[in-house]
C-alpha positions as CSV (number, residue, x, y, z in Angstrom):
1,X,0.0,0.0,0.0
2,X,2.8,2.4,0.6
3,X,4.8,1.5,-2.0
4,X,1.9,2.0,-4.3
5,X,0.8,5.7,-3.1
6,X,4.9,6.2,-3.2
7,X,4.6,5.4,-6.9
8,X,1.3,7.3,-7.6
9,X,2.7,10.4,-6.1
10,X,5.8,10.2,-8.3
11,X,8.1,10.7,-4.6
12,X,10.3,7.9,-5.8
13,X,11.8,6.6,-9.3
14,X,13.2,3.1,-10.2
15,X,15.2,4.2,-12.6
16,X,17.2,7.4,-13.2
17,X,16.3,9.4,-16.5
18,X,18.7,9.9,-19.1
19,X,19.3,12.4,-21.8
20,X,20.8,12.7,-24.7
21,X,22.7,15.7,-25.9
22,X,23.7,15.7,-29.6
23,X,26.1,18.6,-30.9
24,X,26.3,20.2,-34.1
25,X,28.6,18.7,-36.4
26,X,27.3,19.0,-40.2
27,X,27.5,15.7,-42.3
28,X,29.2,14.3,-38.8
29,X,25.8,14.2,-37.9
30,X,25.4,10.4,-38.7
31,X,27.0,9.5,-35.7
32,X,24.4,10.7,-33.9
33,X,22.3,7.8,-35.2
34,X,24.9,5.0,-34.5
35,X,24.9,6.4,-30.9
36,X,21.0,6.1,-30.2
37,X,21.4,2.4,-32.3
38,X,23.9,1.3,-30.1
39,X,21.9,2.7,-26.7
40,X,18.6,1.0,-28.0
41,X,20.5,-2.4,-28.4
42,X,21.6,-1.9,-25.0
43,X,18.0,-1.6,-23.5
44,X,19.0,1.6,-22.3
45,X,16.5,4.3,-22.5
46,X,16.2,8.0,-23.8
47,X,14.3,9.7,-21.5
48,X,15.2,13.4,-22.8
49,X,16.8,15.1,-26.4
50,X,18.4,18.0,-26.9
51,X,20.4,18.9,-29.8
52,X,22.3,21.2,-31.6
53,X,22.7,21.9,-35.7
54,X,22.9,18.4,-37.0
55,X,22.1,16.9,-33.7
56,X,19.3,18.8,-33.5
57,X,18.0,17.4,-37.2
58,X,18.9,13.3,-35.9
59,X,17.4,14.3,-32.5
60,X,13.5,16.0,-33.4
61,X,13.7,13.0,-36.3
62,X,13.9,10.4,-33.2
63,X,11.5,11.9,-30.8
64,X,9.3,12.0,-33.5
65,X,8.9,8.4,-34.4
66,X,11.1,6.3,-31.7
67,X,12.4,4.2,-34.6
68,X,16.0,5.0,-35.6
69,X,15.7,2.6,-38.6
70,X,13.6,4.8,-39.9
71,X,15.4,7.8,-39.4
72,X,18.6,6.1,-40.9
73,X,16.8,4.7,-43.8
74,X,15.6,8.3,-44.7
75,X,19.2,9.7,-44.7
76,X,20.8,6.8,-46.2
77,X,18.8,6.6,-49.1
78,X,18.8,9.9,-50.1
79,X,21.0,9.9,-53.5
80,X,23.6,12.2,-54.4
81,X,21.5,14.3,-56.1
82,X,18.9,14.7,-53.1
83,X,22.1,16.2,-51.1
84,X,23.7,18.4,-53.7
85,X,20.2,20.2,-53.8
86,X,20.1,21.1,-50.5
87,X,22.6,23.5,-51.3
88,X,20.9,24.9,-54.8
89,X,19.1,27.7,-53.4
90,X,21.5,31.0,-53.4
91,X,20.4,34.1,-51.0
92,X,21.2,37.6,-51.6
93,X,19.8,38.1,-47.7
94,X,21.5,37.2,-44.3
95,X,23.6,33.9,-45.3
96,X,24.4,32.2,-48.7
97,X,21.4,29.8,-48.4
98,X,17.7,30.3,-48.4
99,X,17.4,27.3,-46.3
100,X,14.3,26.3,-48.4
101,X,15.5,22.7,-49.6
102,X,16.9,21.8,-46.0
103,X,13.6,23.2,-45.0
104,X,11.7,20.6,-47.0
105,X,14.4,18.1,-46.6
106,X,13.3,18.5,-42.8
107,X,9.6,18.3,-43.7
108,X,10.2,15.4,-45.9
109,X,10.8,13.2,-42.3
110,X,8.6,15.4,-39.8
111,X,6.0,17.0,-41.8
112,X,4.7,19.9,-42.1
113,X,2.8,20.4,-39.1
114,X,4.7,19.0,-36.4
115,X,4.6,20.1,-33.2
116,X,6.6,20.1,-29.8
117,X,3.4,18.6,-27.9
118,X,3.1,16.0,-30.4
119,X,6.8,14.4,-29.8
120,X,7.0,10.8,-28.6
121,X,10.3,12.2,-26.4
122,X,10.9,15.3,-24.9
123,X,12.7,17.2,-27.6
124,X,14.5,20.4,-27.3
125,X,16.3,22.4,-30.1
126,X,19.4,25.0,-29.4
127,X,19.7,28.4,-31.4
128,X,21.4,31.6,-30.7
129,X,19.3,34.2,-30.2
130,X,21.7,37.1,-32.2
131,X,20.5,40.2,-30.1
132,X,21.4,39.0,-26.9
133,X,24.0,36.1,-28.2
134,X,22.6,34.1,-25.8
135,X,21.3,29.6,-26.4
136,X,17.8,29.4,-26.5
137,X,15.9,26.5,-25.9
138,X,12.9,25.8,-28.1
139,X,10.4,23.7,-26.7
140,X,6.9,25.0,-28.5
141,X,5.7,25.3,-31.7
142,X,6.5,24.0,-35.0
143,X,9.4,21.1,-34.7
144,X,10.5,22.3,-37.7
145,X,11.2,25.6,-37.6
146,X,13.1,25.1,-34.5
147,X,15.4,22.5,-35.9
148,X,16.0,25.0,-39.0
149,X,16.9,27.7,-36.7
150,X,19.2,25.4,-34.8
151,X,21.2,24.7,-38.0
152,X,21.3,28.3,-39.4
153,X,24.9,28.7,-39.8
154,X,25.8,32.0,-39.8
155,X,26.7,33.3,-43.1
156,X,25.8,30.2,-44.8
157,X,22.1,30.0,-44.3
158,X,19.9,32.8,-43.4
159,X,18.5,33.9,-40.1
160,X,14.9,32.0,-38.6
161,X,13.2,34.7,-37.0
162,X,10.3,33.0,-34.2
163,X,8.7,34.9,-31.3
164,X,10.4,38.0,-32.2
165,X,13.9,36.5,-32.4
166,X,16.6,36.2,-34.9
167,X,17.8,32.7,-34.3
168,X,21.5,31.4,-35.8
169,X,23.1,28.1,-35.2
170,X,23.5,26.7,-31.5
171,X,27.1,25.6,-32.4
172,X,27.8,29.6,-32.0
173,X,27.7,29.5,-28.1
174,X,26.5,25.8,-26.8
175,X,27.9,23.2,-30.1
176,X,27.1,20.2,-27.1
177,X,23.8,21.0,-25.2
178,X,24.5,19.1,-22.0
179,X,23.3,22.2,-19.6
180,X,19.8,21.9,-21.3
181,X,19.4,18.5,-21.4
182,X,20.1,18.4,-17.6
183,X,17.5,21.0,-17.3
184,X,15.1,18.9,-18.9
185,X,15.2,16.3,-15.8
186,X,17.6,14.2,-17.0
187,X,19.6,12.5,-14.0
188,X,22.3,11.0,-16.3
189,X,23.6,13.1,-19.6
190,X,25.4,11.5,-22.3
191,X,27.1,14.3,-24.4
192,X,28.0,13.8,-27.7
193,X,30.7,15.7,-28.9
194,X,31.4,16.1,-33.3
195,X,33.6,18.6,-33.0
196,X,36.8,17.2,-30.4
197,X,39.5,17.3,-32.9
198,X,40.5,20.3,-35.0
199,X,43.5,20.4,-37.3
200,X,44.4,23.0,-40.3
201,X,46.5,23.2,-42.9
202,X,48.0,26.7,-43.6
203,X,47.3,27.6,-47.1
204,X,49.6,30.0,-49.1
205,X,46.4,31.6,-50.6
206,X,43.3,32.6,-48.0
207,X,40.3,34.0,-49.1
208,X,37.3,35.5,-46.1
209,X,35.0,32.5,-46.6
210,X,38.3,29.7,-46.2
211,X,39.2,32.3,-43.0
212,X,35.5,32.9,-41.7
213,X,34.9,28.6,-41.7
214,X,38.3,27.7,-39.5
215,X,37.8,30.2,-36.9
216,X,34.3,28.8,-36.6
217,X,35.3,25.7,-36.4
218,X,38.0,26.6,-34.0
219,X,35.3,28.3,-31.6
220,X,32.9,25.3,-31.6
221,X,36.0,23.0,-31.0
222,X,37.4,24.8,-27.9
223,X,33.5,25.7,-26.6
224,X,32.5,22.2,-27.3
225,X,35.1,20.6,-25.0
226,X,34.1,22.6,-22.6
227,X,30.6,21.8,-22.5
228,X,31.3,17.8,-22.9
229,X,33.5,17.9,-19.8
230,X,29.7,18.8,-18.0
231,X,28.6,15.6,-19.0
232,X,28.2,12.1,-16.9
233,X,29.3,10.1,-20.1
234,X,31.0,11.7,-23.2
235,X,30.6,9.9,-26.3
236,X,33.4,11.3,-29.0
237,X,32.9,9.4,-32.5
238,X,35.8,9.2,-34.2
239,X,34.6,11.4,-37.3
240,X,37.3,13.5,-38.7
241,X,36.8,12.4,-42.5
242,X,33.2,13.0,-42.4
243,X,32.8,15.6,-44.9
244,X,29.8,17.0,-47.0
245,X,30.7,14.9,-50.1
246,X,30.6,11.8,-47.5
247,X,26.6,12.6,-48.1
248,X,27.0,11.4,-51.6
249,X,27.6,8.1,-51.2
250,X,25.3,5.1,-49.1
251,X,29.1,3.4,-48.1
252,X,30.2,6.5,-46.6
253,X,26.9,7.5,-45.0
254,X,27.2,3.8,-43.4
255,X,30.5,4.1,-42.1
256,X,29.7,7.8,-40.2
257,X,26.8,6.0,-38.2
258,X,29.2,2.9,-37.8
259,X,31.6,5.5,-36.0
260,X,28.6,6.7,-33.8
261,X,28.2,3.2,-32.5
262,X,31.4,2.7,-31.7
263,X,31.6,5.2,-30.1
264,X,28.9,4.5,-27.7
265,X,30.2,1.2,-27.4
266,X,33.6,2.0,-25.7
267,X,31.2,4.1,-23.1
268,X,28.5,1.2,-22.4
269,X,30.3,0.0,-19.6
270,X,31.1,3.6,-17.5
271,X,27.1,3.9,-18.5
272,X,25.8,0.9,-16.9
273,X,27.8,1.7,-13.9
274,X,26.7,4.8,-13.3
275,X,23.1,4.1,-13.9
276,X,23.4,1.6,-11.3
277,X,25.5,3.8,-8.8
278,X,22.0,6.3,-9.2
279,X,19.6,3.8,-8.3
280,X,18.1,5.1,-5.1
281,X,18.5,3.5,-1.8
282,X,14.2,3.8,-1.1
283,X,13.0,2.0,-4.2
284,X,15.0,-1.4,-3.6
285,X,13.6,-1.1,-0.4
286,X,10.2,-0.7,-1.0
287,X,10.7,-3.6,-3.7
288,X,11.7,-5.8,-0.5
289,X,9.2,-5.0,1.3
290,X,6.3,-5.1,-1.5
291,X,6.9,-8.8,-1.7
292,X,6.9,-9.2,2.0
293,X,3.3,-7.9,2.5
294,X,2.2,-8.3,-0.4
């Protein structure tokens, strides 16, 4: 009887949550789905998402459906030409991009209409807001708008304005989103970091764009390992040679969520461990004594 109106009043938990954070990354991205394979073969569950840029696309994808075969099948079988035209549609506005075709790419998985409410997981999508240059979390309204304005990188795509804001990529200030997911309620966060190594070859000849897209990548690198270090497990796939022409090909697609579950695999272990070191002392009592006067 007690343990029962324990249970009904949500005072105790058998299980602590966990969350997922998934950073921005681009066509590193595919990791993200080996990482949620290798935790569902596991049994371990996904409690909470948050994501960032590309893990912001793989994560609203998941929490939509809870089937990451479905999500990988949607990627994967894009052909070479589905990819190239995500990037045929110049802007003379605030990036390069429109963002239209990664708009309906988006919409191609999640639909139109989508919204937060209607998520199988608690979702939640980082962007910058660029007035105050501070992460914002969005948690209502349409899925995909959110995830665009997550992936809005500056000067390549334009600006998503929602609720008054003018949102850029969450890569600029939070590239692994472990803060929010811990917000969320997750008691355990497994970061996912794309963006751990950096390495660049000094060219003779430099032009802005060459210039502007290595000190980006040097801001998320150093701001991303400092945010991983907040997590209780960090998952770093090994995904240097992921590149955007990796997209073009089903092989090389395979191998980036291959890294992602190896990845996930060398953590397993530390995982289990600490999900067991977070099991409360009260329910394995109550357990005990549930079968004793029961």
């Amino acid at each position: 009887m007690i343990y029962k109106t324990l249970m009904k009043l949500n005072l105790i938990k058998k299980t602590p949550t966990i969350g997922l954070a998934l950073g921005g990354g681009g066509p590193k991205g595919l990791a993200h789905i080996g990482v949620i394979k290798k935790l569902l073969e596991q049994n371990i569950p996904i409690d909470y998402i948050s994501g960032t840029s590309a893990g912001s696309i793989v994560g609203a994808f998941y929490a939509a459906t809870k089937d990451i075969q479905k999500v990988e099948d949607y990627i994967v079988k894009k052909n070479w030409w589905d990819m190239i035209s995500l990037i045929t549609d110049p802007s003379l506005g605030g990036g390069i991009l429109q963002g239209k075709r990664i708009q309906s790419f988006i919409e191609g998985f999640l639909g139109k209409n989508l919204n937060f409410k209607n998520l199988l997981i608690p979702f939640e999508s980082v962007a910058v807001d660029l007035a105050t240059g501070r992460a914002v979390s969005l948690q209502n309204g349409s899925v995909t708008q959110a995830v665009l304005a997550s992936c809005a990188v500056p000067m390549l795509l334009n600006p998503v304005f929602i609720d008054g804001k003018t949102l850029v990529d969450g890569g600029v200030t939070n590239p692994v989103p472990v803060e929010t997911a811990r917000k969320m309620g997750s008691d355990i966060v497994i970061g996912v970091n794309l963006n751990n190594h950096y390495s660049f070859e000094l060219l003779d000849r430099l032009n802005f764009l060459s210039v502007a897209r290595h000190s980006f990548s040097i801001m998320m690198h150093n701001i991303a390992d400092y945010e991983i270090q907040k997590a209780d497990i960090a998952v770093i796939p090994k995904v240097d040679d992921i590149h955007w022409k990796t997209l073009l090909q089903t092989k090389n697609k395979l191998e980036g969520i291959h890294a992602g579950e190896q990845a996930m695999e060398e953590e397993i272990t530390s995982l289990k461990i600490i999900i067991k070191s977070k099991l409360p002392f009260i329910p394995v009592l109550l357990e005990k004594l549930k079968k004793i006067f029961k």
